[in-house]
Each structure stands twice: as structure tokens, then as C-alpha cells.
TORVEX-40745 format. One line per 5 residues: their letters; for each residue x, y, z of C-alpha. Coordinates in Angstrom, 3 decimals. Layout:
BEGIN
a> X:Y:Z  ...
END
This chain:
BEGIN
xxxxx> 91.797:141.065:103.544  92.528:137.382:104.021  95.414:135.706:102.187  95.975:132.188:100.204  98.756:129.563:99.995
xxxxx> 97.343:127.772:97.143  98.792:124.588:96.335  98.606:121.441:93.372  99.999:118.844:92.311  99.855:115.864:90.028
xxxxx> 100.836:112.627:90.680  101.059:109.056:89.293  100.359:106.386:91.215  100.456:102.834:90.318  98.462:99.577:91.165
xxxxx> 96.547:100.456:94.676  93.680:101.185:96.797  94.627:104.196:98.965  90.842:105.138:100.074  88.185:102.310:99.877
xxxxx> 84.157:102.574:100.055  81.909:100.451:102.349  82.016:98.005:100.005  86.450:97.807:99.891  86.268:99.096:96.395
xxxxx> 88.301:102.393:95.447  86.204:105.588:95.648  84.957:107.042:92.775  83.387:110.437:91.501  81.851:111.107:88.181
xxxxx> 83.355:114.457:86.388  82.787:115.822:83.186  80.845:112.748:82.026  83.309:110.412:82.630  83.990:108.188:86.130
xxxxx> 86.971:108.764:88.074  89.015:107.643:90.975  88.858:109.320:94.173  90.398:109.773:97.107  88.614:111.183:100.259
xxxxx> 90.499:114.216:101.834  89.712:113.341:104.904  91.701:110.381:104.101  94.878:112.390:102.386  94.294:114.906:105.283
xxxxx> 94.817:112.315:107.978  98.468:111.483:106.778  99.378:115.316:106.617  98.188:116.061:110.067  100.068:113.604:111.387
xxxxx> 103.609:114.103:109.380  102.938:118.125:110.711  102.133:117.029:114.275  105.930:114.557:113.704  107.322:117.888:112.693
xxxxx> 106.361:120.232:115.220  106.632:117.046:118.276  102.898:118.300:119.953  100.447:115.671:118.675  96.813:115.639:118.828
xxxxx> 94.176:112.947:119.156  90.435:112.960:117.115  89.243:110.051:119.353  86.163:108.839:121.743  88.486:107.068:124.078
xxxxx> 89.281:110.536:126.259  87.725:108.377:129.430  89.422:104.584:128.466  92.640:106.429:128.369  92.468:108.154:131.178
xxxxx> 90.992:105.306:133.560  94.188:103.159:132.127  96.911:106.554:133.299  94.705:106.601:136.488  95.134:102.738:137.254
xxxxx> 99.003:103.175:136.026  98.827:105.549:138.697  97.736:103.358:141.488  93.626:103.978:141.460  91.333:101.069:141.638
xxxxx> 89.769:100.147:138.233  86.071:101.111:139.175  87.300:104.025:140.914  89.281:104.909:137.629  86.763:104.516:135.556
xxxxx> 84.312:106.463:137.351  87.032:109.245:137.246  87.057:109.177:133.455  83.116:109.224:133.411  83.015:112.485:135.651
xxxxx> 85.718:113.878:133.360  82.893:113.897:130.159  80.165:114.476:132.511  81.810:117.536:133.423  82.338:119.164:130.236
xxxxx> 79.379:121.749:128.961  76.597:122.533:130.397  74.989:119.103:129.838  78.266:117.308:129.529  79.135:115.174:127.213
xxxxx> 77.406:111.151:127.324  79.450:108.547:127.527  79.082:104.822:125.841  79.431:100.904:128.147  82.450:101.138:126.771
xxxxx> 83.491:104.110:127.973  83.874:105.798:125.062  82.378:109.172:124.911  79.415:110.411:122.587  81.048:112.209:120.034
xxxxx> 84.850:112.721:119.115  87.113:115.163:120.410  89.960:116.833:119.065  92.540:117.316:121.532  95.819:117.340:122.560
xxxxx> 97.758:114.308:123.538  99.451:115.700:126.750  95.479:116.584:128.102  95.156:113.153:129.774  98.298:114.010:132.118
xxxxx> 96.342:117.164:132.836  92.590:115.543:133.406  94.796:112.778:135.373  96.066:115.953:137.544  92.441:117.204:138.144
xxxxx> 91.022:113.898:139.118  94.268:113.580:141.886  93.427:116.204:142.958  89.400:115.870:143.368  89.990:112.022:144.366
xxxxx> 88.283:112.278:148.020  85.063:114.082:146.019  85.291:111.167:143.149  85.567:108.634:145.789  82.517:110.097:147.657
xxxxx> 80.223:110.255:145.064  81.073:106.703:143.180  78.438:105.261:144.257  75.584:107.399:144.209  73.094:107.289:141.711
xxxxx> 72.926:111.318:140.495  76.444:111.981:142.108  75.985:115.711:139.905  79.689:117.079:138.347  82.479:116.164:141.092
xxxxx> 85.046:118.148:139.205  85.560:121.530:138.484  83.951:122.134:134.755  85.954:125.254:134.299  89.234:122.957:134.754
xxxxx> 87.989:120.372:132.301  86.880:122.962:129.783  90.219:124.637:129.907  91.846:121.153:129.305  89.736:120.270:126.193
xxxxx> 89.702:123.215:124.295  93.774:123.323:124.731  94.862:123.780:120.910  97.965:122.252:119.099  99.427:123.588:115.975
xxxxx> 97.494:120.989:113.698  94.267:122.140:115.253  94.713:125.459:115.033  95.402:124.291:111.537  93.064:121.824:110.495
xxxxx> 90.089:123.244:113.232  87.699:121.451:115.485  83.715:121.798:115.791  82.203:119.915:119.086  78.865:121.393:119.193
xxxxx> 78.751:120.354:123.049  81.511:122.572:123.968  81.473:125.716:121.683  83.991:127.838:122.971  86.047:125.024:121.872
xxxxx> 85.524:125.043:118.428  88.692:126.279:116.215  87.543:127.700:112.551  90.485:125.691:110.867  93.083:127.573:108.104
xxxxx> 93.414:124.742:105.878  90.859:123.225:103.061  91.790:119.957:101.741  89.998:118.544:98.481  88.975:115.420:97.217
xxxxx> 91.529:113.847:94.822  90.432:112.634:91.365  92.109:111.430:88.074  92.461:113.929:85.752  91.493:111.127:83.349
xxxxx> 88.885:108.555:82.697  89.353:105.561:85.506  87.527:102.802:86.983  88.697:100.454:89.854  90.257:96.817:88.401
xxxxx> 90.166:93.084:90.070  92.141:91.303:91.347  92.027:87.740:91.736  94.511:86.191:93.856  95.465:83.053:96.447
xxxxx> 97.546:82.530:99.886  99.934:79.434:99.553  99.520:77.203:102.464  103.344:76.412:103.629  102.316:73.026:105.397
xxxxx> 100.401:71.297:102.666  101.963:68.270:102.080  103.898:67.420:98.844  100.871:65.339:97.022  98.420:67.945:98.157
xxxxx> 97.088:71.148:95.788  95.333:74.182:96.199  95.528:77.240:98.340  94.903:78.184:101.957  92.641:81.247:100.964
xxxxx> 91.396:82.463:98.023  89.367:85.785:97.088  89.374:88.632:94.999  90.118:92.446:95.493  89.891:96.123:93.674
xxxxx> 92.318:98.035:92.943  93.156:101.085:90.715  95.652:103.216:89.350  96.511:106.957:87.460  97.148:110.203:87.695
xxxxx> 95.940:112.145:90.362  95.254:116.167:90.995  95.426:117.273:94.227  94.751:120.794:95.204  94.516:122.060:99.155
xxxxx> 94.876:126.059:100.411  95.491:127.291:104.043  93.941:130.711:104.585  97.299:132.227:106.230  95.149:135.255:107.777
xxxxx> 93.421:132.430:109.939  96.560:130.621:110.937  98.204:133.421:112.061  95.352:134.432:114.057  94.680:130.925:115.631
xxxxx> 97.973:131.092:116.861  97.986:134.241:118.482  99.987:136.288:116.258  102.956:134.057:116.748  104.372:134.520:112.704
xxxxx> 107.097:132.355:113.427  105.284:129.383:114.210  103.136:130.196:111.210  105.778:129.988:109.058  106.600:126.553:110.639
xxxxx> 103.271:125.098:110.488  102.685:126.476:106.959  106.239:125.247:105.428  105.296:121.693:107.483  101.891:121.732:105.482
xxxxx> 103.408:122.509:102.238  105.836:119.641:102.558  103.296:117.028:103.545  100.844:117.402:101.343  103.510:117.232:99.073
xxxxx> 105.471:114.383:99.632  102.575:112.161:102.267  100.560:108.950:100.428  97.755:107.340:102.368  98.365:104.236:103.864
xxxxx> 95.622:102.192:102.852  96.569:98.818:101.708  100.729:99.992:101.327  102.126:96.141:101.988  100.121:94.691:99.278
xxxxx> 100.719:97.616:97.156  103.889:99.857:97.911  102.505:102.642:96.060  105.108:105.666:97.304  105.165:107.181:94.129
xxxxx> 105.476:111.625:94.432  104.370:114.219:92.301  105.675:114.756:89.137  104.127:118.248:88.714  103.881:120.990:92.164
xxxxx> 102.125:124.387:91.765  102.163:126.898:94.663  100.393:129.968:94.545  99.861:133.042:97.032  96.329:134.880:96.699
xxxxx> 94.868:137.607:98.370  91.047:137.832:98.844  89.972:134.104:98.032  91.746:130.916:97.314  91.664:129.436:93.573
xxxxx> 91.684:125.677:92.683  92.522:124.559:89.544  90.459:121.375:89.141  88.232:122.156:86.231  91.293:121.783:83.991
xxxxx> 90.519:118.431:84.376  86.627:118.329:83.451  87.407:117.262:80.080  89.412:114.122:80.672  92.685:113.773:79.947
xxxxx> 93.473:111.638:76.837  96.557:109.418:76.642  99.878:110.708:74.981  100.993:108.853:71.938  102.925:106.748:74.477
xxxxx> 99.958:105.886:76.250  100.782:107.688:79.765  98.469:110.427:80.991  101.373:112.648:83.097  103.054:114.909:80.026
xxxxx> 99.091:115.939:78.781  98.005:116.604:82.511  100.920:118.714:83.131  99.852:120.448:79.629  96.566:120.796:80.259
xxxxx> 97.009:122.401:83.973  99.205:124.532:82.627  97.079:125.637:80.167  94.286:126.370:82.232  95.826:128.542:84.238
xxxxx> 97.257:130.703:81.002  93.629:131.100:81.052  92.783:131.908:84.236  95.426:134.370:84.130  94.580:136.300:81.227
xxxxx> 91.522:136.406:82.956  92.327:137.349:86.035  95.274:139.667:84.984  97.152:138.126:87.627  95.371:140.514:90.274
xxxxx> 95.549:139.993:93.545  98.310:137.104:92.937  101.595:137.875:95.193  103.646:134.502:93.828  103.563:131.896:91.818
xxxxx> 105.744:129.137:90.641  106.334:125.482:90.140  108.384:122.610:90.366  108.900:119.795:87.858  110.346:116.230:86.636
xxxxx> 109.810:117.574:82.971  111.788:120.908:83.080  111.901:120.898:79.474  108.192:121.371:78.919  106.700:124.706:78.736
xxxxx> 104.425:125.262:81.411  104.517:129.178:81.064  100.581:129.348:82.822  102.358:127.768:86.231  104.861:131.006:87.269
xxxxx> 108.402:130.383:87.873  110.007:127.313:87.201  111.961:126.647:91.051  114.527:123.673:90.897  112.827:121.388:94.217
xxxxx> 109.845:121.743:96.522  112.056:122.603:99.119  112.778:125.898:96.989  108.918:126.271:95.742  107.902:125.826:99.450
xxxxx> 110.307:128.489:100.725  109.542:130.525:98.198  105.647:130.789:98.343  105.863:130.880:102.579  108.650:133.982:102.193
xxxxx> 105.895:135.160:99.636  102.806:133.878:102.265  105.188:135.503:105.400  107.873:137.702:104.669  110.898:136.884:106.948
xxxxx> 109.844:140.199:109.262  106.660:139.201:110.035  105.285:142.197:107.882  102.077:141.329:106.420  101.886:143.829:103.661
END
């Protein structure tokens, strides 16, 4: 039996463009015959992995620049540039069976997912190997000068937010991490399209008889309210970090917090959209997770104020009355919410808790009791 830390929220967010297509304009998604704005998780889970690796002080790198970084700690070190290079080369070369290829520029094939301390380590195995390196930088096949077990070791070293988040590198796949946590897409829970904006950069130096602007162009930009929904199967964290409950509860109540209060950072000094969520909903399921997202397939109509925040909190909560009744509430071990608007009846949501800090301690005591018993 796996179990579910479930977690929404809605949240209103003013004039911006936190996740842009090829094309610079604010992402979009058509629901329930109507378009809305979207925002990438990949994007939203970008600024959670990092506020959990700030947390927990291990961070982790998704990059192609493994060998660039570890020619520069090499040539901090005292190693000739070519040699250093070559020493970053041999360090992708000898990962895998086939290794993995790296680019002119150094960079390797694909992206890893590691952690940040690894290039001390690879700089430690290349010190160590330097008469072999230095032998073999100028052949044409010089073959794998350093030990692949080493390397291997190295690169499938896991932090917290991997063990969280997972990592798939088909080249190496012992490496690969199944990750606990599933991030959605974010949409409006209303009808939205992405606005222009036309607008100019004052030149400071024209002189006092000349006009016009230095620059002049136009950009997109939207705004509304936005569900989010993400869920960590807590079975799977525990397990991909070796039983340690303790740090489970960390990484979980670091999760919780950051997906709660963390805002893309796409366009922010134009913008200065750090708006939070008016409405959080955490929930603790056994057998499979549960978003609440088709609460939202009929679009949200405006209040008779014109805002969209009072119906979406009404409609989510409605929704899950129904999913409840439903349901019965089986296989549900917690669930409650936090609000701006405690006055409003939001009976389908659980217990009304005061702050996140309370709902989040709450659903990981739920998620985790304090004695490590999983029941």
C-alpha cells in the first residue's frame, strides 16, 4: 500500500508572465471549452527544488556542463587547461558502458542530475589517475583512463531533492531514481487569454529639443487565478532515502512549504508578481493520489464584484463535497485547509487549520506519525 500527501491551492496573481512559449507569449491550455493560462510544472517545479535544496543545504545540479566545471576546479587546482579538459572528457567517457558523448564545448550529451559536491569528488579521481590522463592525452583511442566504477559511484550519488523529484539517464541506469513527487501544470480556473503590452525605454541623454524613445516594442502578459495541485507518494520517499523517516519528514514538510509559498521567476522585475495563495488544501490518501482539477472544467464565472477568488474557493470546495460523498472518505487519513476567507463555508475541504505552517504539520504528522510508525 503506497500513501499520498495531496496538496492544492488557489492563487491570484496579477499582471505577469511567469512561464512563456517559444514565441515569449504566456502558455496556454484549452479546458472545458474555454482557453486558459498555464504554467509549465516543470517551470513551478524548478523554484521548489531549489527553495528544498536552500532548506536542507545539499544542492543538486540538472546540467551538461559536468566536464566545463570540472576542467575550471582542475585548472583552479593547478592542471594545464588542455590537460584539464581532457580530464573532464575522460570523466563522461568513462561513465556506462559506452560512456556518455561529449559536445566542442565540452558539454556532455545529455543532462545529468547530480549533486553539487560530485565535481570535488571527480576532481579527486582525476588527481589521483593524473600520470594515466597525462599518458593517454594525446592518443587518438586513449580507451577509459579512469576507473568507471569510481565515476559511476560519483554520478548516481543522490541528494534529498533527487530522491524527491527522481532522475532518468538512460546511459547510466542504475542511476535512475523513480522520483516521489508529481507536479501538475497550473491553469486558471477561469476563462483567460494572454494581454499586450505596448511600452517604451526613455533615453536619459537625449537632449532637451529632442523626442522619442531609445527602444520601443511590445510584450504579453496575463493575469488570474490559478489552481495548483502536486502529490508526493510518501511510500517512495521514504524508500529513496533508505528508511531514514526523519529526513522524510524534513523533505516532505520542505515540499509542502514551497510549493506553497514559491512563484516562478520569469519576468519578476518588470512584474513583481509575489502574490500567495488565498485558498491551501492538504490531503493524506492511501492507495492513489487524487487531484482536484476538474472542479475547474466548467470555468469559473466572476462574482458580482467581478473577482474570480470567492467562486473558485466555492467551487473547489464543492467538488470535493462530491468527491466525498462519493468516495465515503475511504482510504482518506487527513484532510484540512487553510484560508484568507475563514468565514466562508468550505465544509468539502476538512478542517479549517489557522496557517500553512499548522496545515503542513498537520498533514506530515498525518503523512509520518512522530514515531516513525507507518500504520
Amino acid at each position: 500500500m503506497s500513501l499520498y500527501l495531496d496538496l492544492s491551492a488557489l492563487q491570484s496573481v496579477p499582471a505577469a508572465n511567469l512561464n512563456r512559449d517559444d514565441l515569449g507569449s504566456p502558455k496556454q491550455v484549452r479546458y472545458g471549452n474555454a482557453s486558459r493560462i498555464r504554467v509549465s510544472s516543470q517551470s513551478w517545479k524548478r523554484v521548489i527544488r531549489h527553495g528544498v535544496e536552500q532548506d536542507l543545504g545539499e544542492k543538486a545540479a540538472r546540467t551538461r556542463m559536468v566536464p566545463v566545471r570540472l576542467k575550471q576546479a582542475l585548472e583552479r587546482a593547478g592542471w594545464p587547461a588542455e590537460l584539464a579538459a581532457f580530464a573532464g572528457a575522460q570523466v563522461a567517457a568513462s561513465a556506462g558502458k559506452k560512456g556518455i558523448g561529449t559536445e566542442k564545448a565540452g558539454h556532455t550529451s545529455v543532462l545529468l542530475f547530480l549533486p553539487e559536491a560530485a565535481i570535488d569528488e571527480l576532481a579527486a579521481v582525476c588527481a589521483e589517475h593524473r600520470e594515466a590522463l597525462e599518458g593517454g592525452q594525446n592518443k587518438k583511442s586513449p580507451g577509459q583512463l579512469l576507473p568507471p566504477a569510481r565515476i559511476e559511484e560519483i554520478l548516481k550519488r543522490r541528494t534529498a531533492s533527487i530522491s524527491l523529484l527522481g532522475r532518468m539517464l538512460a546511459e547510466l541506469p542504475d542511476a535512475n531514481v523513480d522520483g516521489a513527487a508529481q507536479v501538475a501544470h497550473v491553469f486558471t480556473t477561469h476563462a483567460a487569454e494572454p494581454q499586450r503590452d505596448y511600452f517604451t525605454a526613455v533615453d536619459d541623454w537625449l537632449g532637451e529639443a529632442e523626442t522619442g524613445s531609445g527602444h520601443l516594442d511590445t510584450a504579453e502578459f496575463s493575469a488570474g487565478v490559478f489552481y495548483r495541485y502536486a502529490t508526493v507518494n510518501v511510500t517512495d520517499l521514504v524508500k529513496n532515502l533508505e528508511g531514514d523517516m526523519k529526513a522524510a519528514r524534513t523533505v516532505l514538510s520542505s515540499f509542502a512549504e514551497h510549493f506553497l509559498l514559491s512563484l516562478p521567476q520569469a519576468k519578476r522585475n518588470s512584474t513583481a508578481p509575489h502574490t500567495l495563495p488565498d485558498l491551501a488544501y492538504a490531503a493524506v490518501r492511501e492507495h492513489r493520489p487524487l487531484s482536484l482539477a476538474a472542479a475547474f472544467e466548467t470555468p469559473v464565472a466572476a462574482d458580482a464584484q467581478g473577482g474570480f477568488s470567492k467562486n473558485s474557493r466555492t467551487a473547489l470546495a464543492m467538488y470535493a463535497q462530491g468527491i466525498n460523498r462519493l468516495t465515503g472518505g475511504r482510504s482518506r487519513r487527513f484532510h484540512g485547509h487553510a484560508t484568507i476567507a475563514p468565514e466562508e463555508l468550505l465544509d468539502g475541504l476538512g478542517t479549517e487549520i489557522d496557517s500553512y505552517d499548522q496545515l503542513i504539520e498537520a498533514a506530515v504528522d498525518a503523512a509520518l506519525p512522530q514515531s516513525g510508525d507507518q500504520q
